[in-house]
C-alpha positions as CSV (number, residue, x, y, z in Angstrom):
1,X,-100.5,35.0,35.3
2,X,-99.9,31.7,37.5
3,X,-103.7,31.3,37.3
4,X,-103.6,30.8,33.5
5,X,-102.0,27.8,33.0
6,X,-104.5,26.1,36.3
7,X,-107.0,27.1,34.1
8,X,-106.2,25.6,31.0
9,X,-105.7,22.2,32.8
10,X,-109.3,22.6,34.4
11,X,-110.5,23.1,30.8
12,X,-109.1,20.3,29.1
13,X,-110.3,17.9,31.7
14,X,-114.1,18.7,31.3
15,X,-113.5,18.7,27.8
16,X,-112.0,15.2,27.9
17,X,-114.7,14.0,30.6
18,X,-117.5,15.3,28.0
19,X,-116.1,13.4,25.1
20,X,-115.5,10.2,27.5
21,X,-119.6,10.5,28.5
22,X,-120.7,10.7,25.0
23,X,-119.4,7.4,23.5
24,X,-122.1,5.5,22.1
25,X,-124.6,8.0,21.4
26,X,-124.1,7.3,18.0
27,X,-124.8,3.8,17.3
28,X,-125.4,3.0,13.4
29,X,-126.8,0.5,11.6
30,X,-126.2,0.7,8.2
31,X,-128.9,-0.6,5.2
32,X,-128.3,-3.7,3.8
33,X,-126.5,-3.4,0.7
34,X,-127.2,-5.0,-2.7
35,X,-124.2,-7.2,-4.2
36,X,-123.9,-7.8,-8.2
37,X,-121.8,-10.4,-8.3
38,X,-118.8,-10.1,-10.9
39,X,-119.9,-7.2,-12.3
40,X,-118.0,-3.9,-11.0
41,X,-115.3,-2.6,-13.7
42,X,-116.3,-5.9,-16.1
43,X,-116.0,-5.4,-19.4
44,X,-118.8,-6.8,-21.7
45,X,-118.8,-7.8,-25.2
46,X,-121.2,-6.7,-27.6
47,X,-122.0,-7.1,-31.7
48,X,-123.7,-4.3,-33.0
49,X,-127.1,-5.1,-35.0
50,X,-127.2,-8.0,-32.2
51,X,-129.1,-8.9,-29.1
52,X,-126.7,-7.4,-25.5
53,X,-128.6,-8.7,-22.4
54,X,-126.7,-8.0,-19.1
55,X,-128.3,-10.0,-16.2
56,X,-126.1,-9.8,-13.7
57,X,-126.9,-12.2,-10.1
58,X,-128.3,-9.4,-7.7
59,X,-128.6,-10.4,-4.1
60,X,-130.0,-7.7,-0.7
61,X,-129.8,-9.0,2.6
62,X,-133.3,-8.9,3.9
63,X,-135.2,-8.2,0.9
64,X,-136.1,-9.3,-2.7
65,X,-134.0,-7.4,-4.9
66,X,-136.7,-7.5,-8.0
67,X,-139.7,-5.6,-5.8
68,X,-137.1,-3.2,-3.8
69,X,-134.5,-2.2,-6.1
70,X,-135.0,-0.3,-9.5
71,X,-132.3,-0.2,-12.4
72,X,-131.2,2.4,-14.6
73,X,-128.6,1.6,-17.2
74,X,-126.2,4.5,-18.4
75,X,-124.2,3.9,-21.5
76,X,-121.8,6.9,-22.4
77,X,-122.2,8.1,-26.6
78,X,-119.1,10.4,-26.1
79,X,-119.2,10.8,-29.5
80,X,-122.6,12.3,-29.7
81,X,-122.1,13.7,-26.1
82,X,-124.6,12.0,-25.3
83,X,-125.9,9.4,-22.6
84,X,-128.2,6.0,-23.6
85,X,-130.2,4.9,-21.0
86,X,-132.4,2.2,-20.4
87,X,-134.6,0.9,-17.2
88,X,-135.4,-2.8,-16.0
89,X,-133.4,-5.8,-15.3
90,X,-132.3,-7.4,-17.1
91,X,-130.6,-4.6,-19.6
92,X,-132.2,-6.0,-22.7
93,X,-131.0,-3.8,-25.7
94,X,-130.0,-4.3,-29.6
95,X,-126.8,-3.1,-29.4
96,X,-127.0,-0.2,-32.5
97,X,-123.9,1.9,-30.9
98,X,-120.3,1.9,-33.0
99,X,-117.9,-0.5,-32.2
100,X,-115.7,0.7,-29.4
101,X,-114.5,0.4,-25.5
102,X,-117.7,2.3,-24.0
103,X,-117.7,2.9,-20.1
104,X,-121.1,2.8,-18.6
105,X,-123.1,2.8,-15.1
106,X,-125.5,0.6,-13.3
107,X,-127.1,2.7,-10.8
108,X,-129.7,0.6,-8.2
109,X,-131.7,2.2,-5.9
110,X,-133.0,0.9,-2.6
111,X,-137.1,2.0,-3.2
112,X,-137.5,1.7,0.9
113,X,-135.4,4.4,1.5
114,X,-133.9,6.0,-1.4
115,X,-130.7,5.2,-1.4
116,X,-128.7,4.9,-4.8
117,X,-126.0,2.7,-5.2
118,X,-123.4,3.3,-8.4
119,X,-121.8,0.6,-10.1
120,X,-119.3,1.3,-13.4
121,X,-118.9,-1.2,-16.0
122,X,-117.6,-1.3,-19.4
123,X,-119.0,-2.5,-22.9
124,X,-116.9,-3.2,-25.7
125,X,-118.8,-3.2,-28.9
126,X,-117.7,-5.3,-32.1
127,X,-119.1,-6.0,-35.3
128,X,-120.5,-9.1,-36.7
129,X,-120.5,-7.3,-40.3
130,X,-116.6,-8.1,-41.3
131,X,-117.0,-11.5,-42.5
132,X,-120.9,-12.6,-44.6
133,X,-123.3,-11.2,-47.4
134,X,-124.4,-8.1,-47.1
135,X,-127.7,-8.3,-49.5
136,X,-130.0,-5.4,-51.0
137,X,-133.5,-6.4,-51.7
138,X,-137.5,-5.1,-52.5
139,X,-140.4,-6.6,-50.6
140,X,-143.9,-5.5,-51.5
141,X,-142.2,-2.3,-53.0
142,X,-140.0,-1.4,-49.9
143,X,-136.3,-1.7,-49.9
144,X,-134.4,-3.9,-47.6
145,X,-131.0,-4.4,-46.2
146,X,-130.1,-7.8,-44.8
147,X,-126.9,-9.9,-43.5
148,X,-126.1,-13.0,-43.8
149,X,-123.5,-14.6,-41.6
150,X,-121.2,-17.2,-42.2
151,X,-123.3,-19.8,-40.6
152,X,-126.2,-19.1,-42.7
153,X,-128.0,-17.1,-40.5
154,X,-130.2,-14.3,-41.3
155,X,-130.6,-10.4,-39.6
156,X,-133.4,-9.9,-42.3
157,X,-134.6,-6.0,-42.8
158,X,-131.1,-4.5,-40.4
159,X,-131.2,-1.3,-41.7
160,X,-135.0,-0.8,-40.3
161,X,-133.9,-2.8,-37.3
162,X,-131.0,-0.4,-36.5
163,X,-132.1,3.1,-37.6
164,X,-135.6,3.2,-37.4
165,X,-136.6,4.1,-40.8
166,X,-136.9,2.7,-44.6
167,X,-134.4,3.3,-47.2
168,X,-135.5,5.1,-50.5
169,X,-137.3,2.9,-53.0
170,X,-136.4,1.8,-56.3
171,X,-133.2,0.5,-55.6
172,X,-130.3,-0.2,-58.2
173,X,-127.1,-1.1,-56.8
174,X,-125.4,-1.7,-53.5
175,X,-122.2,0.0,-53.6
176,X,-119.4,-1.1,-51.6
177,X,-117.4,2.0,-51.6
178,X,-113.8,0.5,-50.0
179,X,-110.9,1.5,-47.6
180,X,-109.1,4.1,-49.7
181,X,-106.5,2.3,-52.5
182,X,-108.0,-1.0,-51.2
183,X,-110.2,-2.6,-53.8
184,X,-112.5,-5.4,-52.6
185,X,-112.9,-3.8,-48.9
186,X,-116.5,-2.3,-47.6
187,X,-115.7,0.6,-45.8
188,X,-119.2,2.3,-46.1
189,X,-122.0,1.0,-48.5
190,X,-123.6,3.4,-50.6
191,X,-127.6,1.8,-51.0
192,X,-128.0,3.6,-54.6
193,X,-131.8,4.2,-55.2
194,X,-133.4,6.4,-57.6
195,X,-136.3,7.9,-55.7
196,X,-137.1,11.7,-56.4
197,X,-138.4,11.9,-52.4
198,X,-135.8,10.9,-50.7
199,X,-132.0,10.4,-50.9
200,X,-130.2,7.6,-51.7
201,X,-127.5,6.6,-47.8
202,X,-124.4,5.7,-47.0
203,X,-124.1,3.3,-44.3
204,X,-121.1,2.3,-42.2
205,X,-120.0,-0.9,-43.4
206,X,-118.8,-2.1,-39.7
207,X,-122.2,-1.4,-38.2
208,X,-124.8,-1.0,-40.9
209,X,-126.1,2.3,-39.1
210,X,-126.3,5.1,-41.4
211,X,-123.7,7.4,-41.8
212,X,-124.8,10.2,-43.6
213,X,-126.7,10.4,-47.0
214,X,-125.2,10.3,-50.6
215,X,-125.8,13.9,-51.1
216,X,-123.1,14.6,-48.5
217,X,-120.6,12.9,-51.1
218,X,-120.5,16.4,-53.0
219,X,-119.0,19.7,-51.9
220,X,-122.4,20.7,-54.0
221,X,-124.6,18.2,-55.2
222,X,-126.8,19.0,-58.3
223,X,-129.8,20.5,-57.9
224,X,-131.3,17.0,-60.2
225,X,-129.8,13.7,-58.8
226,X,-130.1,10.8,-61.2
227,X,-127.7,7.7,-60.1
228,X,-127.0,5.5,-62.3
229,X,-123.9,3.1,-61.5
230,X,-120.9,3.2,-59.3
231,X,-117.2,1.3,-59.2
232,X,-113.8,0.9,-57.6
233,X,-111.7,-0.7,-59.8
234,X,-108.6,1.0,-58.4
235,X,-109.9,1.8,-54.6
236,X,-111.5,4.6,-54.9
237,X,-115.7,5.5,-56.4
238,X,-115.8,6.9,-60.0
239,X,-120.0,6.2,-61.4
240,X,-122.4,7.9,-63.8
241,X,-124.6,10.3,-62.5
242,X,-126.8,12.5,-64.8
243,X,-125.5,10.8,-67.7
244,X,-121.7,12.1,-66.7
245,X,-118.6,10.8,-65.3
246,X,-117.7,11.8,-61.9
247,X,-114.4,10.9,-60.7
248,X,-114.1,11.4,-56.7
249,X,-111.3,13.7,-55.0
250,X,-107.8,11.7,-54.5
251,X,-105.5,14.6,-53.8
252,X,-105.7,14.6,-50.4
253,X,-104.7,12.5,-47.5
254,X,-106.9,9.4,-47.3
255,X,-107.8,10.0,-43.8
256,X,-109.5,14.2,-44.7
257,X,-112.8,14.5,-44.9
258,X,-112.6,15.7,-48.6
259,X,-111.0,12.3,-49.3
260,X,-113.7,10.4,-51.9
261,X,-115.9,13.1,-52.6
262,X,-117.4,14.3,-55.6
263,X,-117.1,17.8,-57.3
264,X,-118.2,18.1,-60.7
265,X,-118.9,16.3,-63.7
266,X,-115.8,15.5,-66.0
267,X,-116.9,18.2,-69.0
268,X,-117.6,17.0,-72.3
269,X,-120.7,17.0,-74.9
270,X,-121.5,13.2,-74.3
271,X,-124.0,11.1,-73.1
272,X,-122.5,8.1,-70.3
273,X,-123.9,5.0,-70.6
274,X,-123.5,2.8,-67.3
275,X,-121.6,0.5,-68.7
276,X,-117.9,2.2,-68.7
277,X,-114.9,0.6,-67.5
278,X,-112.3,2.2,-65.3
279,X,-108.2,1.1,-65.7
280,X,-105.1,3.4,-64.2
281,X,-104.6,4.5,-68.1
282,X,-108.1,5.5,-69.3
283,X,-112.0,4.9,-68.7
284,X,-113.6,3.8,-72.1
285,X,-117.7,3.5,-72.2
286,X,-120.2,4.3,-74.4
287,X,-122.2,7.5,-75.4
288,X,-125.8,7.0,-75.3
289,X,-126.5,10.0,-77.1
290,X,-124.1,9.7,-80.5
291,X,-124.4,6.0,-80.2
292,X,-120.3,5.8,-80.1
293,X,-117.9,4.4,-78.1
294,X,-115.7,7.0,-76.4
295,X,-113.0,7.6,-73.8
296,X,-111.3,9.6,-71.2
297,X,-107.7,9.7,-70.2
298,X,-106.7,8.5,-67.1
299,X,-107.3,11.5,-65.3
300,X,-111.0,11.6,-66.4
301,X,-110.4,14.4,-69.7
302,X,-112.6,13.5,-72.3
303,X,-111.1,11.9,-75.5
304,X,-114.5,11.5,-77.1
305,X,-113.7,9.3,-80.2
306,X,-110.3,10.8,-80.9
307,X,-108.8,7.3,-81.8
308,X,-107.6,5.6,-85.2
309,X,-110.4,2.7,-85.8
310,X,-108.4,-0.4,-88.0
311,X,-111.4,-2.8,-89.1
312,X,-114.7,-2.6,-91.0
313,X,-116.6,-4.6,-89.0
314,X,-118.5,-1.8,-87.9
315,X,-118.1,1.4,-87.3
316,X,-117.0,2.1,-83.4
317,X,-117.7,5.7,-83.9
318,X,-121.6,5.1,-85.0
319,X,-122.7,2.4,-84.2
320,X,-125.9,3.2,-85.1
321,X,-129.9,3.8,-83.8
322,X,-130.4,1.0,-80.9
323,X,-129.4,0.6,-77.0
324,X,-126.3,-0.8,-75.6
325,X,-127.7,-4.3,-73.5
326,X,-124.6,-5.4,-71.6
327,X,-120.2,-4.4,-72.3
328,X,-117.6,-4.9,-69.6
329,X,-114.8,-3.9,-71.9
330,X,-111.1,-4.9,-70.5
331,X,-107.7,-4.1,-73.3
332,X,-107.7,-6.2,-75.8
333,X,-110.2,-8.6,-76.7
334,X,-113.5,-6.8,-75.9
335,X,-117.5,-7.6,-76.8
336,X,-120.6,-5.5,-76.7
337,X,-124.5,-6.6,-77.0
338,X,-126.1,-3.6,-79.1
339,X,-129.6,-4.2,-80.1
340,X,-130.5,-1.9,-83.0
341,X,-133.6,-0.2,-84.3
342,X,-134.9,-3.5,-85.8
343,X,-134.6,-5.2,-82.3
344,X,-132.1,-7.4,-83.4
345,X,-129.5,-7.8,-80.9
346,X,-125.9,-8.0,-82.2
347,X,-122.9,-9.0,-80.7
348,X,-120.0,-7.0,-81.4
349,X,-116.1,-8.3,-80.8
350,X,-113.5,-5.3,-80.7
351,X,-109.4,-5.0,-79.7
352,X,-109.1,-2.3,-77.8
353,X,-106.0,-0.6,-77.2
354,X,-106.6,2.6,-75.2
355,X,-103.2,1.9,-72.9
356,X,-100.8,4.1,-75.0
357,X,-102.3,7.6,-74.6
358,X,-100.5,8.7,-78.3
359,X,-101.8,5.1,-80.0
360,X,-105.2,5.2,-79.0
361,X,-107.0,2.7,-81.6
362,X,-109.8,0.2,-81.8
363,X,-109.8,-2.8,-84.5
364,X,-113.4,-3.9,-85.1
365,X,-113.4,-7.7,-85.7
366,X,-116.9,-8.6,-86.0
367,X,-120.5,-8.4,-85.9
368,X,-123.1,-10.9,-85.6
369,X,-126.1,-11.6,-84.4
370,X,-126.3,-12.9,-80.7
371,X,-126.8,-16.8,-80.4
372,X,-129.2,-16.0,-77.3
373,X,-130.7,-12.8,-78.7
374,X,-133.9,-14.9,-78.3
375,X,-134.0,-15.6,-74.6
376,X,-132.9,-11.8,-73.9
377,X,-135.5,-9.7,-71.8
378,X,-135.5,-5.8,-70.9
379,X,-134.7,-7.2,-67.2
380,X,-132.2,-9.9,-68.0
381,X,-129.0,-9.2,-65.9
382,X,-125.5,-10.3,-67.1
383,X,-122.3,-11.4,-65.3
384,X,-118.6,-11.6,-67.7
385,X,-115.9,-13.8,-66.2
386,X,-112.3,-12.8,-66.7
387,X,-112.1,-15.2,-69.4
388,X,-114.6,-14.1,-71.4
389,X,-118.1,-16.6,-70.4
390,X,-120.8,-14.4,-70.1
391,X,-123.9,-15.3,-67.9
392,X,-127.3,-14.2,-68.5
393,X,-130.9,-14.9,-66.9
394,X,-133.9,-15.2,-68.6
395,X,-136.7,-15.5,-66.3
396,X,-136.1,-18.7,-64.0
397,X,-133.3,-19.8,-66.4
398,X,-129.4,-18.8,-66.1
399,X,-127.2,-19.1,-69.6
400,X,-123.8,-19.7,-70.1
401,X,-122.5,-18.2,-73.5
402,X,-118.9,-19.0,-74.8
403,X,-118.6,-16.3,-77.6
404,X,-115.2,-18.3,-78.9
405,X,-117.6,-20.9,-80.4
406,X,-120.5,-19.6,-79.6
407,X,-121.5,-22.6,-77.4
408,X,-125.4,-21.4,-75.1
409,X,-126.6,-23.8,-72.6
410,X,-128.6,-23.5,-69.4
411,X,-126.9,-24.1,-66.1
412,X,-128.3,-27.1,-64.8
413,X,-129.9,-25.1,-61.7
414,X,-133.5,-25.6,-61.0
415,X,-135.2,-22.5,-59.5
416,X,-138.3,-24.2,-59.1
417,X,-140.2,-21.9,-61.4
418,X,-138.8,-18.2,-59.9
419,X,-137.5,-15.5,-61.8
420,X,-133.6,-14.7,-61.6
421,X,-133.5,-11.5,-60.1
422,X,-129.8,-11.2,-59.7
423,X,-126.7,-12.7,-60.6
424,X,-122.7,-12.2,-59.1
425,X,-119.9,-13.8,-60.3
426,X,-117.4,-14.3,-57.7
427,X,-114.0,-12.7,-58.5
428,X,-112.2,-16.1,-59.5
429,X,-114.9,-16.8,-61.6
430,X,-115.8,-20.1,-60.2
431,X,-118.9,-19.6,-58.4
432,X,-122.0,-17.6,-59.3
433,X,-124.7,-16.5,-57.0
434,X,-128.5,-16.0,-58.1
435,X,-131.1,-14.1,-56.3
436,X,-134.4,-15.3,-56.6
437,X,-137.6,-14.3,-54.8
438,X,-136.7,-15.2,-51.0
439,X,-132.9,-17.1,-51.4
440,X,-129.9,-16.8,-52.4
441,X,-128.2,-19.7,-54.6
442,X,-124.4,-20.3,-54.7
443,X,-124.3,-21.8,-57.7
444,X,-120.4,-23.6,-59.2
445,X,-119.3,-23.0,-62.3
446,X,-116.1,-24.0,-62.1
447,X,-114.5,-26.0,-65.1
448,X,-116.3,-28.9,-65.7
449,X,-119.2,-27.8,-63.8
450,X,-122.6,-26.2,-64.8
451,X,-124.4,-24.7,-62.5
452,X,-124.9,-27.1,-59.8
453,X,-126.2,-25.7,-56.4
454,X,-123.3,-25.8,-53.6
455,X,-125.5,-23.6,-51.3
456,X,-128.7,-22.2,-50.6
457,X,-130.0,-19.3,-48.2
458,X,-133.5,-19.1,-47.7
459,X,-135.5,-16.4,-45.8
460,X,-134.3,-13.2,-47.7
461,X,-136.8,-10.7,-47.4
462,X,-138.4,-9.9,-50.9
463,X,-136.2,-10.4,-54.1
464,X,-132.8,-9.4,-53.8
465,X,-131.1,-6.4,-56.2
466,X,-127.5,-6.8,-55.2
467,X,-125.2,-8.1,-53.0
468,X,-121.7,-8.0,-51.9
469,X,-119.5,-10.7,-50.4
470,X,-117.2,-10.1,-47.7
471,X,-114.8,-12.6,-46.8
């Protein structure tokens, strides 16, 4: 027993001498390694639809970081649970991702011996798309989407540029369908087409990628899709579609999915016309089909023509064989262009009271025949200011029309010979932009002014179809 404890000191000695002898046999020399100056845990900025380039200042001891090193670029989609990746210095990318705090990897490796070197980084994406024009146009028979910033500049053809494919043809109407109960705001944009191939889309109005298409706005869409026109008056989409009103779901939270769909048609034997009107007591439009104007309470119930008529102007319940050209109808003192079987285009003048659900009445108060009926076309597109000037174009010529004493003059813009393809009235009424082949013309038409030009946008790909005005 008194040998065990000699023992274990004789042990522990070599054991120590043995660790003592093998010092330096392991002499390292790590690889140089490659430094990115101001880059680890950097957060970069990026606007979706735009250019993001990341060249950061790469320096290796010993070696030339462009012929040694390789790049690969990781940028996290958690969303899609997915990964983007992209090779080469510099990243050179148009940023089409949704605007948010992304966290992504630069991963370099060392091609002389392998090595990889990891370095994390973060993108933040933003969207140039809250403040500009936001224009809808045909070129050579293809639809476009453009943008047009506040400094004038262009991103012509976006929605190609960021999704990789063409919208439908035969465009009609960009829809800005807003923020729920929040008139004026784009929160998607429905590109209305009628094409019997393909599907009109909704695109998300922060980063003009498409969202989903406009056959995912109905628990079940119809089997026949015909779109005619769409508004918000109160925040939220009502339109015409197969000749019917549809009126989208508002009974839940504005946040569920369910929020702004469509279900089915509001019944009724009638026949929409696209120009309806929607205020929080009733929607009033016209029925293509009895030639009448009819109604619907505010819920969307058809009335039909259950109201007293006062007046022998004309008859609002038949108006007669002929086609509806332009109405905007508003309570009280309301006009209609109605061009009948002869092709003579009247204008018709009308009180409307549709506000008190048990006094429903219209008061006919005259018929005439248009001062401008000559200069109408079948493509002629009308504006109506809140005070009751209407504005209509007739090949490269827009009219101003003053029904109160039936004053028609041409706007003193000069178009240089190109046909008005589009007109918008700005909300105030003081400022009217025309589309014609490859611009867009601000025009003011303020009092006291007629038309001049305040601003013009050239490069617009093709002729534009409609626009919206986000400011």
């Amino acid at each position: 027993m008194k040998c065990k404890p000699i023992f274990i000191c004789v042990f522990f000695s070599l054991f120590l001498y043995a660790c003592k002898k093998d010092l330096g046999n392991y002499t390292y020399s790590p690889p140089s390694q490659p430094v990115v100056a101001n880059f680890q845990d950097s957060t970069f900025n990026a606007l979706v639809g735009d250019s993001l380039i990341l060249k950061p200042k790469v320096t290796l001891a010993g070696a030339n970081p462009l012929t040694d090193l390789t790049f690969l670029w990781a940028i996290d989609v958690t969303e899609e649970a997915r990964t983007a990746t992209y090779t080469g210095y510099p990243l050179r990318m148009l940023y089409n991702l949704s605007p948010k705090l992304r966290t992504a990897k630069l991963t370099i490796t060392d091609k002389r011996n392998g090595i990889k070197y990891f370095i994390p980084f973060n993108i933040l994406g933003n969207t140039q798309f809250s403040v500009g024009t936001t224009v809808l146009s045909v070129q050579n028979g293809v639809t476009k989407l453009s943008f047009v910033k506040p400094d004038n500049t262009i991103l012509p053809d976006l929605y190609f540029a960021l999704n990789g494919t063409t919208l439908p043809s035969n465009p009609i109407q960009l829809f800005p369908k807003p923020l729920a109960y929040q008139p004026g705001t784009a929160e998607n944009y429905w590109v209305i087409c009628n094409d019997p191939a393909k599907s009109s889309v909704v695109i998300d109005g922060s980063t003009m990628l498409r969202k989903n298409y406009f056959t995912d706005q109905f628990f079940s869409p119809p089997t026949s899709l015909v779109t005619t026109y769409f508004e918000a008056a109160l925040g939220y989409p009502t339109g015409v579609i197969n000749d019917k009103l549809y009126v989208s779901i508002t009974s839940t939270a504005p946040f569920a999915p369910d929020f702004g769909k469509f279900a089915n048609p509001q019944s009724g034997n009638y026949t929409l016309s696209r120009y309806y009107v929607h205020t929080a007591n009733f929607y009033f439009g016209f029925d293509n089909t009895a030639k009448a104007f009819i109604s619907f309470d505010s819920g969307g119930n058809y009335m039909g023509t259950d109201y007293t008529v006062s007046g022998n102007a004309f008859d609002p319940k038949n108006i007669g064989t002929g086609d509806l050209i332009f109405m905007q109808p508003v309570s009280g003192i309301s006009y209609a262009f109605f061009k009948d079987a002869t092709g003579v285009l009247n204008e018709l003048s009308f009180n409307l009271n549709m506000d008190d659900y048990n006094n429903r009445a219209i008061n006919p108060l005259y018929k005439r025949v248009f001062a401008g009926a000559s200069l109408v076309q079948p493509d002629t597109k009308w504006q109506q200011s809140v005070v009751d000037v209407f504005y209509f174009t007739s090949n490269d010529k827009i009219y101003r029309y003053n029904p109160l004493n039936q004053d028609l003059k041409p706007l003193d813009a000069n178009f240089g010979g190109k046909k008005v393809t589009m007109i918008k009235l700005s909300a105030d009424g003081k400022m009217l932009t025309a589309g014609v082949d490859g611009a867009l013309i601000t025009l003011d038409v303020s009092v006291g002014k007629n038309g001049t030009v305040t601003k013009t946008v050239n490069g617009i790909p093709g002729t534009p179809i409609d626009i919206f005005i986000n400011k």
